[in-house]
C-alpha positions as CSV (number, residue, x, y, z in Angstrom):
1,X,-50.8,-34.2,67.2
2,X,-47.6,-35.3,65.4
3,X,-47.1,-38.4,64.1
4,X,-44.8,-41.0,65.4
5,X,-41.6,-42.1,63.1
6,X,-41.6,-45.6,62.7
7,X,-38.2,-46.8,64.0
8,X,-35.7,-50.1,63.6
9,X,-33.4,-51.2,65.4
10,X,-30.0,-52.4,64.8
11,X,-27.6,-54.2,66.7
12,X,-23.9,-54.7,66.1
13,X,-22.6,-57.8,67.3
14,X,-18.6,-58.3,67.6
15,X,-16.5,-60.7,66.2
16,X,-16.4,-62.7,69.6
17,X,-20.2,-61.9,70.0
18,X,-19.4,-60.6,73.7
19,X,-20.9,-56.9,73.1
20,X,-23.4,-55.5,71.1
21,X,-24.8,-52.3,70.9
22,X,-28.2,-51.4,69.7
23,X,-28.9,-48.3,67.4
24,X,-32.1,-47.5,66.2
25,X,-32.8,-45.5,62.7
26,X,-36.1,-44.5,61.0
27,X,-37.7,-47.3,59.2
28,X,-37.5,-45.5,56.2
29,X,-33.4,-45.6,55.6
30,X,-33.6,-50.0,55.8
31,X,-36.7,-49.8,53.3
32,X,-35.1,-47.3,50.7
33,X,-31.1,-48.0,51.6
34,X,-30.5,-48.5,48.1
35,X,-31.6,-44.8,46.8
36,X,-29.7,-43.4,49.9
37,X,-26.8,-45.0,49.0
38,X,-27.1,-43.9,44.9
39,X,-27.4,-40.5,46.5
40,X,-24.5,-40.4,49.0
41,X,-22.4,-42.1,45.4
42,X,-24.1,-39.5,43.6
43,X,-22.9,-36.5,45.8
44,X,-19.6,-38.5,46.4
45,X,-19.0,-38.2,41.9
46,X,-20.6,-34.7,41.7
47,X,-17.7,-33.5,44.6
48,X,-14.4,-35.4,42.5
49,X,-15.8,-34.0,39.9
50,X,-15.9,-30.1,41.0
51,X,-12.5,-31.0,42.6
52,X,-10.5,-32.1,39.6
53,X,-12.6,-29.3,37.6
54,X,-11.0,-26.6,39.9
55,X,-7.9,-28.2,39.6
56,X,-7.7,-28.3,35.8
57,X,-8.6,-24.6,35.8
58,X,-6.3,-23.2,38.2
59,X,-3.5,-25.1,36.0
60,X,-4.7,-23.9,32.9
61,X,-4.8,-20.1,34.5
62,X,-0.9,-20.5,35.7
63,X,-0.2,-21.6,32.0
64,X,-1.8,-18.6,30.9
65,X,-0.2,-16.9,33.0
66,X,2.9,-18.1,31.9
67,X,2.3,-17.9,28.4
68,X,1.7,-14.1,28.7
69,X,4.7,-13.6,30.7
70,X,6.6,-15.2,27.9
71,X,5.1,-13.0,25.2
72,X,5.5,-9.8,27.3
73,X,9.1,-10.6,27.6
74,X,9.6,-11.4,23.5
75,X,7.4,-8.1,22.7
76,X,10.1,-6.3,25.2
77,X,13.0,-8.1,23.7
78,X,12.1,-7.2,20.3
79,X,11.8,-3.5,20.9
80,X,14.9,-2.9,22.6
81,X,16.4,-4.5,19.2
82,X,15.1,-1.7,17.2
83,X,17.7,1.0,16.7
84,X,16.0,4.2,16.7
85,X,19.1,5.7,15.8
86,X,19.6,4.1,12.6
87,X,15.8,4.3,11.6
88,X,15.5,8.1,12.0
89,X,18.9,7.8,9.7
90,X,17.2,5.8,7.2
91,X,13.8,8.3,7.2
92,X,16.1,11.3,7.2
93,X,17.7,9.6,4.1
94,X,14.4,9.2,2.5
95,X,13.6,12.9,3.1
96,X,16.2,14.2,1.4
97,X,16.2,12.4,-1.1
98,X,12.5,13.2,-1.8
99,X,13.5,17.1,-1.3
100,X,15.8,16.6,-4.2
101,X,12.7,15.2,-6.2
102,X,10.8,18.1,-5.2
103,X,13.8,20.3,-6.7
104,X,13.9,18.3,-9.7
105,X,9.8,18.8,-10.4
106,X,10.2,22.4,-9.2
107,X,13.0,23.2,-11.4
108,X,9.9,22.3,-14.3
109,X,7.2,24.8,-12.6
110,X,5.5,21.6,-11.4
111,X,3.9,21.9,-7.7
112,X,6.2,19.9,-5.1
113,X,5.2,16.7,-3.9
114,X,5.8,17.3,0.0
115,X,6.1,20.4,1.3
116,X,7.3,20.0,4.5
117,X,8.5,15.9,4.7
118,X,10.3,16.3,8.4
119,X,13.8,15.3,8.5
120,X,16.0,17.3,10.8
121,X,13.0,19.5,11.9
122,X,11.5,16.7,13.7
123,X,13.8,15.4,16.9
124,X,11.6,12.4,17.2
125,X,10.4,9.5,15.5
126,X,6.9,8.9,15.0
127,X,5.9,5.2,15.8
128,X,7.0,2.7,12.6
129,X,2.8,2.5,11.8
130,X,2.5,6.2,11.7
131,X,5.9,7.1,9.6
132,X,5.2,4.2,7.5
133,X,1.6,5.7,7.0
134,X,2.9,8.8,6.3
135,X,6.2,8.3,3.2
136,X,3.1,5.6,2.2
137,X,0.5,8.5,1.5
138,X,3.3,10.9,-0.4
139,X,5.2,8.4,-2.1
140,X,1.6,7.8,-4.1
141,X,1.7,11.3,-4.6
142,X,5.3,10.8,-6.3
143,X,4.4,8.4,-8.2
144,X,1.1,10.0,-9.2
145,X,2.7,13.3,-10.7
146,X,5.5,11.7,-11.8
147,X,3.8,9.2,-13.9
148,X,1.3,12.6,-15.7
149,X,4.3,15.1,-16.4
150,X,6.0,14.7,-19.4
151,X,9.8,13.1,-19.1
152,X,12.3,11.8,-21.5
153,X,12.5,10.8,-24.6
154,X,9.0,10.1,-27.0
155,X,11.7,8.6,-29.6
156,X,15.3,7.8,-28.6
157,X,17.0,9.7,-31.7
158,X,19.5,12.4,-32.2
159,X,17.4,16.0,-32.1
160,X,18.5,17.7,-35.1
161,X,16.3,20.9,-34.9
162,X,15.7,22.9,-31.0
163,X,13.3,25.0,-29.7
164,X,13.4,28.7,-30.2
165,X,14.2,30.3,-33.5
166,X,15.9,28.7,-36.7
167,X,16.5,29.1,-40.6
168,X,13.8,28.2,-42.5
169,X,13.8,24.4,-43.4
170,X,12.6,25.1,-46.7
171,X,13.4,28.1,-48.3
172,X,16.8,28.3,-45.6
173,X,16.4,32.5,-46.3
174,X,13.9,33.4,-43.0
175,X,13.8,32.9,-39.4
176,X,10.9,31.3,-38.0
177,X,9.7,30.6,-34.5
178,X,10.2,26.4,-33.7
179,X,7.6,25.3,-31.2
180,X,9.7,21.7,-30.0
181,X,12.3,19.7,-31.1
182,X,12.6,17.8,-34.3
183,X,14.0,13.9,-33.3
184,X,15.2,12.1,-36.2
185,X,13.8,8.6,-37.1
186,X,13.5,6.0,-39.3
187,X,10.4,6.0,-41.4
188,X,7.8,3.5,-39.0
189,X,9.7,3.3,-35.6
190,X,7.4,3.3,-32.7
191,X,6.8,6.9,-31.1
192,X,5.9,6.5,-27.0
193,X,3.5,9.1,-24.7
194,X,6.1,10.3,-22.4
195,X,3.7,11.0,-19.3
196,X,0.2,9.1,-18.4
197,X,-2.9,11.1,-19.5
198,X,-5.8,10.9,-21.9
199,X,-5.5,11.6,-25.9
200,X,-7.6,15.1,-26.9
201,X,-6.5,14.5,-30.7
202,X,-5.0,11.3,-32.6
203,X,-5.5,12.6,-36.7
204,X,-4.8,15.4,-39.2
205,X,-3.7,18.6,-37.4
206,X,-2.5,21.4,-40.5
207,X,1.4,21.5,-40.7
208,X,1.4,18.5,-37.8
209,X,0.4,16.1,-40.2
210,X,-1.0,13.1,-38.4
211,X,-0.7,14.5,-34.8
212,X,-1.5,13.3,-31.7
213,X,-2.3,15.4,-28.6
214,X,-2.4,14.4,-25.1
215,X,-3.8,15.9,-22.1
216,X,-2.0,15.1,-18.3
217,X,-4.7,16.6,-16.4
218,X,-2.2,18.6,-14.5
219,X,-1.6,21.5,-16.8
220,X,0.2,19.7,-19.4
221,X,0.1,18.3,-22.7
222,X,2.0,16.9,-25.2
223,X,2.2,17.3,-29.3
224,X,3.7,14.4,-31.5
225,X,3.8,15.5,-34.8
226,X,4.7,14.2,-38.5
227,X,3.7,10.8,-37.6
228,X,2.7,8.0,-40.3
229,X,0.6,6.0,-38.3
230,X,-1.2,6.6,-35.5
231,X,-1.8,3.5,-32.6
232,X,-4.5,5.1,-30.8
233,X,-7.4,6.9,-30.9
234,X,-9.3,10.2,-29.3
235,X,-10.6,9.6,-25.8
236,X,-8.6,6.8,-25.0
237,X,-6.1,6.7,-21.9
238,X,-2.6,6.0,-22.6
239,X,-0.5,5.7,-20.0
240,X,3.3,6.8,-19.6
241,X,5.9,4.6,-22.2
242,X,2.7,3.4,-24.4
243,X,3.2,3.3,-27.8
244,X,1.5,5.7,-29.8
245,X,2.1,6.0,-33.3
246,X,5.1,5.6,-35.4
247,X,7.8,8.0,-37.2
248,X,6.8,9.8,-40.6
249,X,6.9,12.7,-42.6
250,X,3.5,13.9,-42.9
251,X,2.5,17.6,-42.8
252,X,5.4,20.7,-43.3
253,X,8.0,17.8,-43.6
254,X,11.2,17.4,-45.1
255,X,11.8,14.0,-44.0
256,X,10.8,11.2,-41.3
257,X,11.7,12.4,-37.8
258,X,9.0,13.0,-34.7
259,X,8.0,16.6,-33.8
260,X,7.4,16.9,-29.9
261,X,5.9,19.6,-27.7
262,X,5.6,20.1,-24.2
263,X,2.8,22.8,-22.9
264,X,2.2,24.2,-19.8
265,X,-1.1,25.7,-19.3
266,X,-1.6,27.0,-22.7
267,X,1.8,27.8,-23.3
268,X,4.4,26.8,-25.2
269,X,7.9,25.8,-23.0
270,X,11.1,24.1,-24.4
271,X,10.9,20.3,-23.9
272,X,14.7,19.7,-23.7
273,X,13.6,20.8,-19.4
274,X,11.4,17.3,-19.7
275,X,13.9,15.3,-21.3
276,X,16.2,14.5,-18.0
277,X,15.8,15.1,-14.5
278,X,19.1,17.0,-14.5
């Protein structure tokens, strides 16, 4: 048997009090009006509050939405400004200019650097990351061989004895084979490693006198002979330009000047090839 609701009723009076009109309501809304009423203020807050929430997000969406329509048109802007003509000019440039390199390192029976670099065999341009990536990678190599093979000058003097056959210094009545070239010095002036590389001897070598032999680790080495000191010792790394001993006259000397030779593999080649890149 259900229970009976207990009811209240409530009459509004108006202002004149000529009408009223009776409502009735469960007895339960006049006892706890207060708690109704923090609920209908509750739900009331929770509603401006998902209202204004919405609002705030859909404005912050258009912004982004703006915001990426901004950078979309700046990315676009940007490359249309970059003349592909005049890069593949300037990497074309670069190409050649490594194939004379290659000519240069050739012309000395060293292996090229880039065998096949691009230029007019390639119509199109790679993107800037992959080009850049890719001169990046064989300009290392460049630098790499370039810094172990033997170039210039050990001692900036005038060479007063080539390579090949000459009189003999001493007696001036035979001909003798001359393994380098014979740069006149003063006695102590600094003698410099003309390629990167690791030192095999640095002491007494027969007619050498104080010698110092260096090893590039790509076939060649290098001989500085005659020398009265030497700066560095066997083992140690020297790298292109360092200075490694001085100008003397030690060994089958007949005065203070440098003795330099360039080998290729075991053998002997004429160092005058090393001394420019003409």
């Amino acid at each position: 048997m259900s229970r009976k609701r207990e009811k209240t009723t409530i009459i509004f009076v108006n202002k004149n009090q000529s009408s009223n009109r009776p409502i009735q309501v469960p007895s339960s809304f006049v006892q706890h009006w207060k708690k109704y009423l923090a609920g209908v203020l509750a739900s009331f807050v929770f509603l401006l509050g998902t209202i204004f929430y919405l609002t705030y997000s859909r404005a912050t969406i258009e912004l982004s939405k703006v915001q990426l329509a901004q950078e979309l048109q700046k990315s676009k802007k940007e490359s249309a400004s970059i003349d592909t003509s005049s890069l593949k000019k300037y990497y074309l440039s670069i190409d050649k200019k490594l194939l004379t390199i290659n000519k240069y390192l050739k012309a000395r029976g060293i292996r090229q650097i880039i065998p096949n670099v691009g230029g007019e065999q390639s119509s199109d341009i790679l993107s800037t990351a992959e080009t850049g990536e890719f001169y990046d990678t064989h300009l290392d190599k460049m630098i790499d061989y370039v810094a172990f093979t033997p170039m210039g000058y050990p001692h900036l003097g005038v060479i007063t004895s080539g390579y090949g056959h000459r009189e003999n210094p001493f007696t001036g009545e035979s001909v003798e084979r001359h393994k380098g070239l014979d740069i006149r010095g003063r006695y102590g002036e600094v003698v410099k490693s003309t390629a990167s590389g690791r030192v095999v001897t640095a002491g007494r070598r027969g007619g050498y006198g104080n010698c110092v032999v260096i090893s590039h680790g790509n076939g060649f080495e290098t001989y500085y002979g005659h020398l009265s000191k030497i700066l560095i010792k066997a083992g140690q790394q020297v790298k292109a330009g360092e200075k490694i001993g001085r100008i003397g006259s030690t060994g089958r000397s007949t005065g203070p000047h440098l003795h330099y030779e360039v080998h290729r593999y075991g053998k002997i080649i004429n160092p005058r090839s090393f001394l420019t890149l003409e």
